[in-house]
C-alpha positions as YAML, in Angstrom:
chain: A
units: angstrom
residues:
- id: 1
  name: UNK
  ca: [65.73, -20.23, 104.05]
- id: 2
  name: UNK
  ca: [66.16, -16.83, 106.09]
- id: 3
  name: UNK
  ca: [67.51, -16.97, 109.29]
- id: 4
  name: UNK
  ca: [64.32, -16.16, 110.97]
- id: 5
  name: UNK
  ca: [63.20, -19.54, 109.36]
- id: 6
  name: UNK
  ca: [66.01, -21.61, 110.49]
- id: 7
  name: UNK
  ca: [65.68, -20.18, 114.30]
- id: 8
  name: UNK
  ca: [62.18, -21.38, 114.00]
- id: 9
  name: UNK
  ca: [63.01, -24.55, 113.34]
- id: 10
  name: UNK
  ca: [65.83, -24.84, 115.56]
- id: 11
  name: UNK
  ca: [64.73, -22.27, 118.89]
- id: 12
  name: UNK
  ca: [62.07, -24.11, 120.15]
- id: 13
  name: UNK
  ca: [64.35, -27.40, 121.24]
- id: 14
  name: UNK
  ca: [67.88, -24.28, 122.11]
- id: 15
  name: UNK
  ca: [66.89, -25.39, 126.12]
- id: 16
  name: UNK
  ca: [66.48, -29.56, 125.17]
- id: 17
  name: UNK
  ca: [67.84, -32.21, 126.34]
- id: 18
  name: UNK
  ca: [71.33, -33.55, 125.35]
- id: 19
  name: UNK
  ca: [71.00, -37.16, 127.42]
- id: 20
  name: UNK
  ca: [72.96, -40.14, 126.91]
- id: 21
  name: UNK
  ca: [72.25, -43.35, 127.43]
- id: 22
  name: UNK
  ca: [72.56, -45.22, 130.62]
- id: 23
  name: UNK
  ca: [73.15, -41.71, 132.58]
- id: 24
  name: UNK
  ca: [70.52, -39.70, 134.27]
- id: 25
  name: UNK
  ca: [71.97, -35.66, 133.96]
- id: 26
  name: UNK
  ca: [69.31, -34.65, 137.08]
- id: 27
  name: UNK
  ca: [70.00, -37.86, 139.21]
- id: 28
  name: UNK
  ca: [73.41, -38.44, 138.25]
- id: 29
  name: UNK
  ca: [72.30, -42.14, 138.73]
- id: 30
  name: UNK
  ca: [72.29, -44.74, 136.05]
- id: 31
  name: UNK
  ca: [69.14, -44.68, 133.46]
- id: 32
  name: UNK
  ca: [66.76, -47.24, 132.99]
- id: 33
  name: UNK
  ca: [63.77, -45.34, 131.82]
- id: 34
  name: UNK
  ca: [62.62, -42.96, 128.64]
- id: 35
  name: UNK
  ca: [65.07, -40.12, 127.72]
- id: 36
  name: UNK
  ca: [64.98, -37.39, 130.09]
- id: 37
  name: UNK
  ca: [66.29, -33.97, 129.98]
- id: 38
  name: UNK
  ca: [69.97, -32.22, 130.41]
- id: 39
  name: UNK
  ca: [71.08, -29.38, 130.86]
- id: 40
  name: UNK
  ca: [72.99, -28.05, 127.52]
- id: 41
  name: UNK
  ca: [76.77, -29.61, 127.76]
- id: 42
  name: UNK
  ca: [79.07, -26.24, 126.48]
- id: 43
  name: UNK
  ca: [81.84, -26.72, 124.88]
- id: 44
  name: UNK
  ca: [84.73, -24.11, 123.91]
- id: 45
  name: UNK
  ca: [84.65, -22.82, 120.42]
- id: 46
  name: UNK
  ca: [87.68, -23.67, 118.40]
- id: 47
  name: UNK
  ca: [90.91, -22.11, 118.28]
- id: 48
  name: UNK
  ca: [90.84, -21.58, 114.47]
- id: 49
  name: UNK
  ca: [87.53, -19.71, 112.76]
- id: 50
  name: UNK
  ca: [86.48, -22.53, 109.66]
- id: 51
  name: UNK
  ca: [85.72, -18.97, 107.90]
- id: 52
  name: UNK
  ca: [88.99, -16.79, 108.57]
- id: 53
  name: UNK
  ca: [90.96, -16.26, 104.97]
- id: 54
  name: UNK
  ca: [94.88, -17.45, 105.43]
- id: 55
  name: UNK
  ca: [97.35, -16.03, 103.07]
- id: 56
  name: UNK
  ca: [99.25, -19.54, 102.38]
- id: 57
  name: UNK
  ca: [98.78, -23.33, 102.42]
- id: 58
  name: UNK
  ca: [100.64, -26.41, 101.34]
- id: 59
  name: UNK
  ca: [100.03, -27.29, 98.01]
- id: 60
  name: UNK
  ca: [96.63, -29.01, 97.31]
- id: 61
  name: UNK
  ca: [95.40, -27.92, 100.56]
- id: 62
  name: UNK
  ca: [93.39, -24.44, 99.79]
- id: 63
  name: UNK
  ca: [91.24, -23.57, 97.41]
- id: 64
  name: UNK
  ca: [89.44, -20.68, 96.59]
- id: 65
  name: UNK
  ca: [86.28, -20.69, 98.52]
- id: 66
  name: UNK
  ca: [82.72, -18.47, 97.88]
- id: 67
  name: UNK
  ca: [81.84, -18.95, 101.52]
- id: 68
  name: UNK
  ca: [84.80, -17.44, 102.68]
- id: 69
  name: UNK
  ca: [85.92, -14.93, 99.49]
- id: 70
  name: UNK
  ca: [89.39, -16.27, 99.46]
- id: 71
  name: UNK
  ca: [91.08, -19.38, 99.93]
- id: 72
  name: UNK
  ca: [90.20, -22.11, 103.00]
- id: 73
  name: UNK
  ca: [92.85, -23.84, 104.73]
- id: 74
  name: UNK
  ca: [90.62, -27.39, 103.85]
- id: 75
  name: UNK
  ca: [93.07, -29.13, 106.20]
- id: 76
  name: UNK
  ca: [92.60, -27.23, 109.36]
- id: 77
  name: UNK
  ca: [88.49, -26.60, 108.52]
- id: 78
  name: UNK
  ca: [88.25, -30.26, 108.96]
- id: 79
  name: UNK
  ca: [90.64, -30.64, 111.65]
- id: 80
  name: UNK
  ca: [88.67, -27.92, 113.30]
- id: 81
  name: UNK
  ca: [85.50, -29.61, 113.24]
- id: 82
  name: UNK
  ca: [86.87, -33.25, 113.82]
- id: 83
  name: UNK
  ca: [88.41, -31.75, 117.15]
- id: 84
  name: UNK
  ca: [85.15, -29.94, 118.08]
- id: 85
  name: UNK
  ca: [82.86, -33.18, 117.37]
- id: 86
  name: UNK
  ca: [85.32, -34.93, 119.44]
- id: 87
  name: UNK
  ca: [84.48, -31.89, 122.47]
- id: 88
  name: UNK
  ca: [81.21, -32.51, 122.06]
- id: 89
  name: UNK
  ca: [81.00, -36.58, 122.36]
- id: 90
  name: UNK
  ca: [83.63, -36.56, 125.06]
- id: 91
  name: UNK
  ca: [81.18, -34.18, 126.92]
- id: 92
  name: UNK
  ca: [78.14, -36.80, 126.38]
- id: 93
  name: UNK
  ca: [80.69, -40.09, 127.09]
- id: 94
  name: UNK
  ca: [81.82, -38.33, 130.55]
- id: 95
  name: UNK
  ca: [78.88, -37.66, 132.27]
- id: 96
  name: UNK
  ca: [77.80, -41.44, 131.76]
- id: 97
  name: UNK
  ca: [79.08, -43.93, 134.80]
- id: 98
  name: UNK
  ca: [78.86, -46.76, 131.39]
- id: 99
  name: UNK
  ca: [80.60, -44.81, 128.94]
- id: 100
  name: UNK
  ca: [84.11, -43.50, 129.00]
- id: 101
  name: UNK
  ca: [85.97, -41.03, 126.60]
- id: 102
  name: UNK
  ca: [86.19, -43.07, 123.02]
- id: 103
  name: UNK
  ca: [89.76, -42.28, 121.11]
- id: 104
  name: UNK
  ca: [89.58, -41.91, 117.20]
- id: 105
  name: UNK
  ca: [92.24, -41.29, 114.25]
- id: 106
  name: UNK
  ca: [91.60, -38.67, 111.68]
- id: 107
  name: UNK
  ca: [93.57, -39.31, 108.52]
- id: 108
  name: UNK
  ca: [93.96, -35.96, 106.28]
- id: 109
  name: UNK
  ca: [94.64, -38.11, 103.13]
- id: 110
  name: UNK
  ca: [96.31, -35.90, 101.13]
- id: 111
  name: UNK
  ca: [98.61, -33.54, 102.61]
- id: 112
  name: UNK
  ca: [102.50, -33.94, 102.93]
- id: 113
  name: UNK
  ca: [102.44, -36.27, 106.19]
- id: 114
  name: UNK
  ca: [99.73, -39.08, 104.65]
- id: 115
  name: UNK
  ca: [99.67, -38.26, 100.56]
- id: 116
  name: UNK
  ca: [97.35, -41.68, 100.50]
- id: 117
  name: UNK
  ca: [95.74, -44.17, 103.13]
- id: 118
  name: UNK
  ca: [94.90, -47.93, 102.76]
- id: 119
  name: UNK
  ca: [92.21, -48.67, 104.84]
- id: 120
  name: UNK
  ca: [91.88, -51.19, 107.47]
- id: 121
  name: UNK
  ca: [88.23, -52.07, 106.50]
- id: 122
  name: UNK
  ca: [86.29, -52.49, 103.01]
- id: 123
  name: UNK
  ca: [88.43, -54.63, 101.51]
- id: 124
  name: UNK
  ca: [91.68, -52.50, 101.51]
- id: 125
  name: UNK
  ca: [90.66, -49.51, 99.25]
- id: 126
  name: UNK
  ca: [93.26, -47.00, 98.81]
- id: 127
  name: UNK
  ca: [92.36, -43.26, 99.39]
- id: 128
  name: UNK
  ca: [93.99, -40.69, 97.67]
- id: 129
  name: UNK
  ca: [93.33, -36.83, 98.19]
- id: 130
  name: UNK
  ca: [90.80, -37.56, 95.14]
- id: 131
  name: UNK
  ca: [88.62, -40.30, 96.48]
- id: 132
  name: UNK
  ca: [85.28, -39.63, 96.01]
- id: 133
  name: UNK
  ca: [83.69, -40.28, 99.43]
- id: 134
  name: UNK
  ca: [84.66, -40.45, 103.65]
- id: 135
  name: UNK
  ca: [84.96, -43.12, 105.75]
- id: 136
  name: UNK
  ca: [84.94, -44.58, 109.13]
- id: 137
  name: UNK
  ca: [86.77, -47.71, 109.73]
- id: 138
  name: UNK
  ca: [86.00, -49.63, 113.55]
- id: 139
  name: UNK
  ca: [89.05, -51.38, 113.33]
- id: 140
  name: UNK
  ca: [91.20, -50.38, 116.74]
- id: 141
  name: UNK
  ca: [90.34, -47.61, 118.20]
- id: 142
  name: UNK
  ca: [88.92, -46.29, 114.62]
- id: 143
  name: UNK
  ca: [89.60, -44.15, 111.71]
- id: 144
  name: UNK
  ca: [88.16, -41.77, 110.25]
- id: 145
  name: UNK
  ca: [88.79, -41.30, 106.37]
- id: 146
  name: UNK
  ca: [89.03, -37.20, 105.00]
- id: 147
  name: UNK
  ca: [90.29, -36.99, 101.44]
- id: 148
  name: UNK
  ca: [91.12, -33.06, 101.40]
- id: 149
  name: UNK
  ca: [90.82, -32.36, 97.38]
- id: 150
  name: UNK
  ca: [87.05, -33.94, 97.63]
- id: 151
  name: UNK
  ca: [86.19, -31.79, 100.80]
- id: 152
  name: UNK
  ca: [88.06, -28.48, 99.00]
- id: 153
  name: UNK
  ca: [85.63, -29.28, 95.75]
- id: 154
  name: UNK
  ca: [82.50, -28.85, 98.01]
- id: 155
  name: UNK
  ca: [83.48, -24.82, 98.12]
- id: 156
  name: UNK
  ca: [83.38, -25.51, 94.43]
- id: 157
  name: UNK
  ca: [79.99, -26.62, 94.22]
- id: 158
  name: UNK
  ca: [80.88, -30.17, 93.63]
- id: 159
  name: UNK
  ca: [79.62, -32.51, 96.54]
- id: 160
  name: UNK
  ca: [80.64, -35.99, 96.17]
- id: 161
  name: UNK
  ca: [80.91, -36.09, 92.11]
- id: 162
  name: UNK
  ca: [77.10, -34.05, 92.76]
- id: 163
  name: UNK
  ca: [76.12, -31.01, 92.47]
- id: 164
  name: UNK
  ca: [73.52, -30.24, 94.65]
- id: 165
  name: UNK
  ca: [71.72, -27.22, 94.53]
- id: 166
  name: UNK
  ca: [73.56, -25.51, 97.64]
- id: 167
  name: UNK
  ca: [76.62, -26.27, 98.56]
- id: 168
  name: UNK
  ca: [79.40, -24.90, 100.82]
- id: 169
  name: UNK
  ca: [81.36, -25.37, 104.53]
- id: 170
  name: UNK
  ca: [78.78, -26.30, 106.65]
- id: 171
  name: UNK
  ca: [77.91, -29.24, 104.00]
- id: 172
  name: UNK
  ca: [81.67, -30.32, 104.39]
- id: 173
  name: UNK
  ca: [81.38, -29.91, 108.32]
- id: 174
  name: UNK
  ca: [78.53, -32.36, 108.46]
- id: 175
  name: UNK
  ca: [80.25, -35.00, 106.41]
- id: 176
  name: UNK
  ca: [82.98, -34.88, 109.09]
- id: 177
  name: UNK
  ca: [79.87, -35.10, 111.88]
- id: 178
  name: UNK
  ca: [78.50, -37.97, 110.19]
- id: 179
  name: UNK
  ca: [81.46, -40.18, 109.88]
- id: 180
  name: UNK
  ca: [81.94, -38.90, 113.80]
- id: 181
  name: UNK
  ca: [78.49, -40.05, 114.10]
- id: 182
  name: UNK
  ca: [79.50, -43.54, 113.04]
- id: 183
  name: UNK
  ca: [82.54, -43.72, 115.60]
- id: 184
  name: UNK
  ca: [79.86, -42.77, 118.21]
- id: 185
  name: UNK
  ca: [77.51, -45.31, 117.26]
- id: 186
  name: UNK
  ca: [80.61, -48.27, 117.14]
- id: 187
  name: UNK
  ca: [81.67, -46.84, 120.75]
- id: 188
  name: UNK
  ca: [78.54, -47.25, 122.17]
- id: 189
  name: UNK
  ca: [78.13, -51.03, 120.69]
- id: 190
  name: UNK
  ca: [81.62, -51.89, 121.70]
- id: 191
  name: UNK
  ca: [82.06, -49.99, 125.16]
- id: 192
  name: UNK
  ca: [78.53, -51.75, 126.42]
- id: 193
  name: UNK
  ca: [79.26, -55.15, 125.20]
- id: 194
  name: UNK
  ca: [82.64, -54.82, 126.61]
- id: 195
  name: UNK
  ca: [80.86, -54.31, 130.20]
- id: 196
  name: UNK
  ca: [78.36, -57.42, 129.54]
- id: 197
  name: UNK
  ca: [75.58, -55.55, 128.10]
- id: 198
  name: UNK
  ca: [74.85, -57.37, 124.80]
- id: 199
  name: UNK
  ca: [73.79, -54.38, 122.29]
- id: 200
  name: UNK
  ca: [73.14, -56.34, 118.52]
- id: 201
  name: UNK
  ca: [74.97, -54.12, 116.36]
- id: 202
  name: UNK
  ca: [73.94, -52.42, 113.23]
- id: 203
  name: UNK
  ca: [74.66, -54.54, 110.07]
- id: 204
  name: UNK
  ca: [76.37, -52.85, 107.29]
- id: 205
  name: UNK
  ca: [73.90, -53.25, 104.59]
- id: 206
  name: UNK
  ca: [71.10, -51.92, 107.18]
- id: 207
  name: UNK
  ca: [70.22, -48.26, 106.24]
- id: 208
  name: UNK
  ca: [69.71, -47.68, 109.78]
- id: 209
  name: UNK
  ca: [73.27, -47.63, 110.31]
- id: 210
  name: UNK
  ca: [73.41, -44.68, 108.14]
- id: 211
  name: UNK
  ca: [70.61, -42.91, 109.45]
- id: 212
  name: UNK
  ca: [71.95, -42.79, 113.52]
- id: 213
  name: UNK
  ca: [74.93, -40.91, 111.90]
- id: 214
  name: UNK
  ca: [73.08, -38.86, 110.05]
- id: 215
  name: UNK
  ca: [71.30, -38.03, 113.02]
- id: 216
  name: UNK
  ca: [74.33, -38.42, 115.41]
- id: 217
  name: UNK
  ca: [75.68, -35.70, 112.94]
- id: 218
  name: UNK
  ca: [72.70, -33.39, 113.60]
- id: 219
  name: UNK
  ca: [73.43, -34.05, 117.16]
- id: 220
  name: UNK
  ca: [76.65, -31.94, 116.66]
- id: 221
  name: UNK
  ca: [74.79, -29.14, 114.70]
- id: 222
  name: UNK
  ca: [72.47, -28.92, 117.41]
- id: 223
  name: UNK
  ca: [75.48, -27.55, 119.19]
- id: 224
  name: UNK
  ca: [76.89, -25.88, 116.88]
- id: 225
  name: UNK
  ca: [74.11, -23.24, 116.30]
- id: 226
  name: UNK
  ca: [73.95, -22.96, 120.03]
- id: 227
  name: UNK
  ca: [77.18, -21.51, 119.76]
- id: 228
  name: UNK
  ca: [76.32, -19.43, 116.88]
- id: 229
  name: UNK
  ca: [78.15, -21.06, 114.21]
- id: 230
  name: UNK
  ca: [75.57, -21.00, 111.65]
- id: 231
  name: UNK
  ca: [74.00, -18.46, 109.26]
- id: 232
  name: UNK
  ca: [70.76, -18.77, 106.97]
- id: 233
  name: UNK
  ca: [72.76, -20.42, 104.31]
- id: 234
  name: UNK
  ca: [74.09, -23.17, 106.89]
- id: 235
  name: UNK
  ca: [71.11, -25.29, 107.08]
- id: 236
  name: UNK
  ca: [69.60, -25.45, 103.71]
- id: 237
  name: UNK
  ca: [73.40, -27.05, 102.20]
- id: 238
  name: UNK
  ca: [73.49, -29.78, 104.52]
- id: 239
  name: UNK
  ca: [70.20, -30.57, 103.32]
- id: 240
  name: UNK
  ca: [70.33, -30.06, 99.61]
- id: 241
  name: UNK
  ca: [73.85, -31.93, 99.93]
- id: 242
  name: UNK
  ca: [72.44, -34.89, 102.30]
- id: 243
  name: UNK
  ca: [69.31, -35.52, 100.11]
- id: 244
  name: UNK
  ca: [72.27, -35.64, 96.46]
- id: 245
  name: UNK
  ca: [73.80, -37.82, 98.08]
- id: 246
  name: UNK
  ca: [71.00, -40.46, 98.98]
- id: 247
  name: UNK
  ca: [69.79, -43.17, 97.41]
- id: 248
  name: UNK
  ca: [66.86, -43.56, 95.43]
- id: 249
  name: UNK
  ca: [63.71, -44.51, 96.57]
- id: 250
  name: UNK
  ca: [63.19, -47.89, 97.14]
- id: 251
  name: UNK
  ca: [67.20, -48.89, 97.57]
- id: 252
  name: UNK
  ca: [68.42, -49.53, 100.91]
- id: 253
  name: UNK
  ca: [72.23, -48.89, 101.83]
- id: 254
  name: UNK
  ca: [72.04, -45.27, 102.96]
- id: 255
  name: UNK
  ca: [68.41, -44.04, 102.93]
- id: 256
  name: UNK
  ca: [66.52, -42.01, 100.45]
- id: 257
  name: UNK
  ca: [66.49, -38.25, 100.78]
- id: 258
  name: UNK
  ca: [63.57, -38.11, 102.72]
- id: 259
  name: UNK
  ca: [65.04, -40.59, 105.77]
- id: 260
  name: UNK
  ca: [67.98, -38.60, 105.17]
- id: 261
  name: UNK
  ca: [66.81, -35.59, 105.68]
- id: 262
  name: UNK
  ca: [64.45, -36.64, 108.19]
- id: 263
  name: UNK
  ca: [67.50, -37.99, 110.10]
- id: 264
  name: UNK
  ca: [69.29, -35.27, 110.55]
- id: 265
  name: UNK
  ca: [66.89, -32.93, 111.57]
- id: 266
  name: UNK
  ca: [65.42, -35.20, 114.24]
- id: 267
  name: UNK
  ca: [69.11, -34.19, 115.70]
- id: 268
  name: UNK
  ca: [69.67, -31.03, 115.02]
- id: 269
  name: UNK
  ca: [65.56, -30.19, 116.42]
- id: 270
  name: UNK
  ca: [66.57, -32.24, 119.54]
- id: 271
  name: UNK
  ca: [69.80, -32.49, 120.39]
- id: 272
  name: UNK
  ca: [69.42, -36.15, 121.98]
- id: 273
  name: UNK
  ca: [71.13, -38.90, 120.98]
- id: 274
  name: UNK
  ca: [68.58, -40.76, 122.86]
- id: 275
  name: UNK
  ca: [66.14, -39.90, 119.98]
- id: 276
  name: UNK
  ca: [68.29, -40.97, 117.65]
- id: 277
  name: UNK
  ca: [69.01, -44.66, 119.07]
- id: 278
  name: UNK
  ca: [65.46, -44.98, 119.30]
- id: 279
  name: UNK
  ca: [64.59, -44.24, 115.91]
- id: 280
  name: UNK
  ca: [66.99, -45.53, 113.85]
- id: 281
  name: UNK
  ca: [68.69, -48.89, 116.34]
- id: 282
  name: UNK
  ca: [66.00, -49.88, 118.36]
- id: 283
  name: UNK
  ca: [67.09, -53.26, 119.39]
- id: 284
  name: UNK
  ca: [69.62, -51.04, 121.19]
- id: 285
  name: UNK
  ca: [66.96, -48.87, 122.50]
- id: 286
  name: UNK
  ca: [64.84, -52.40, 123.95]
- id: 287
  name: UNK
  ca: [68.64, -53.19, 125.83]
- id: 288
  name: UNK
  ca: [68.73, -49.75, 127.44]
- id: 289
  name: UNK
  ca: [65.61, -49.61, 128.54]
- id: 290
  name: UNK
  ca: [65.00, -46.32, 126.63]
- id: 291
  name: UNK
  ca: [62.01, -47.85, 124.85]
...
């Protein structure tokens, strides 16, 4: 895809709406009707480039990556985007009178301060720089689960144990959105309930509770190429890596490539989460009154 395909597929939603629920960005007053637009929420850029090429790292933290022609600092690419996802939520969160600023834990599991992590959810499993797969864990004030060898492989071409036909950093940056995108959705259960507003919750074997982070995920790329961040390569990975990793038509635990894909660009072509609840937890959506 050139870039003058991705900007028509992104450029017609750069001036949409970035609503949350419950809040009303023209009224200021509480919402109780369909999603209705923002004004674009900016947020800084971060104080490390994902792309710059660093001379040194600790040991198992760069590799040698094609995106950048040298070696990535995989440690402070993720931290870099786990910070900026966090910008860009606290941004939504704030301007709700419901919602306040959600707290999370990113675990670098790995590198010389947490070599392994046992998690507090699924049983237990221990994580080791190797693991094949992320997390997010809703236990406190949640977790979210980055083994740094898997995420350096993905400059590598290898995505998960897949090799999809693109690759590269923006793939890795939207598996760090997604399990964001799974903290958001938990937040918004547990932060609504809290007040007395009974929201069902997803269940885990529900595909749907997949899909709202996939799209929650495109949420955050939805800023991201606002801010210029992507290039003509950017778009087509996260695809081709999304639609590897799904499941095969007809099973039901993360979606198939097309709801996958489908997912994530209803996100990143809208930029409101609003769209996203709607779609993919609509019992939430009946609650809110955004249905």
């Amino acid at each position: 895809m050139n870039k003058q395909l991705l900007a028509s597929l992104v450029a017609p939603v750069l001036a949409g709406a970035m609503a949350f629920p419950g809040f009303n960005a023209e009224t200021a007053e509480p919402r109780h009707d369909s999603p209705a637009s923002s004004q674009r929420q900016p947020t800084p850029p971060p104080p490390w480039d994902p792309e710059q090429k660093v001379p040194e790292a600790e040991a198992n933290e760069a590799y040698e990556s094609a995106a950048a022609n040298g070696q990535i600092d995989v440690t402070g690419f993720l931290d870099t985007i786990v910070q900026d996802a966090d910008q860009v939520w606290t941004d939504f969160f704030n301007r709700s009178d419901y919602l306040v600023e959600p707290f999370v834990t990113a675990h670098y599991v790995g590198t010389s301060s947490e070599p392994t992590y046992t998690m507090r959810c699924g049983g237990g499993v221990l994580v080791d720089a190797d693991h094949p797969n992320a997390y997010y864990c809703e236990t406190g004030q949640g977790d979210i689960i980055l083994p740094v060898n898997t995420f350096a492989k993905i400059w590598q071409g290898e995505f998960f144990r897949k090799a999809p036909k693109k690759t590269g950093d923006f793939a890795a940056a939207v598996v760090v959105a997604h399990e964001f995108g799974h903290h958001v959705q938990d937040e918004i259960f547990k932060q609504y309930n809290a007040k007395g507003v009974p929201l069902p919750d997803l269940h885990p074997d529900d595909e749907n509770e997949e899909l709202i982070a996939d799209c929650f995920s495109g949420i955050w790329a939805f800023t991201a190429y606002n801010r210029g961040w992507l290039d003509e390569t950017d778009y087509p990975e996260a695809i081709a890596s999304l639609r590897e990793i799904a499941d095969p038509p007809g099973a039901s635990s993360h979606g198939d490539p097309d709801e996958r894909q489908a997912a994530f660009e209803l996100g990143i072509t809208t930029g409101e989460p609003n769209r996203c609840i709607v779609s993919y937890w609509p019992a939430a959506a009946v609650t809110l009154h955004l249905l």
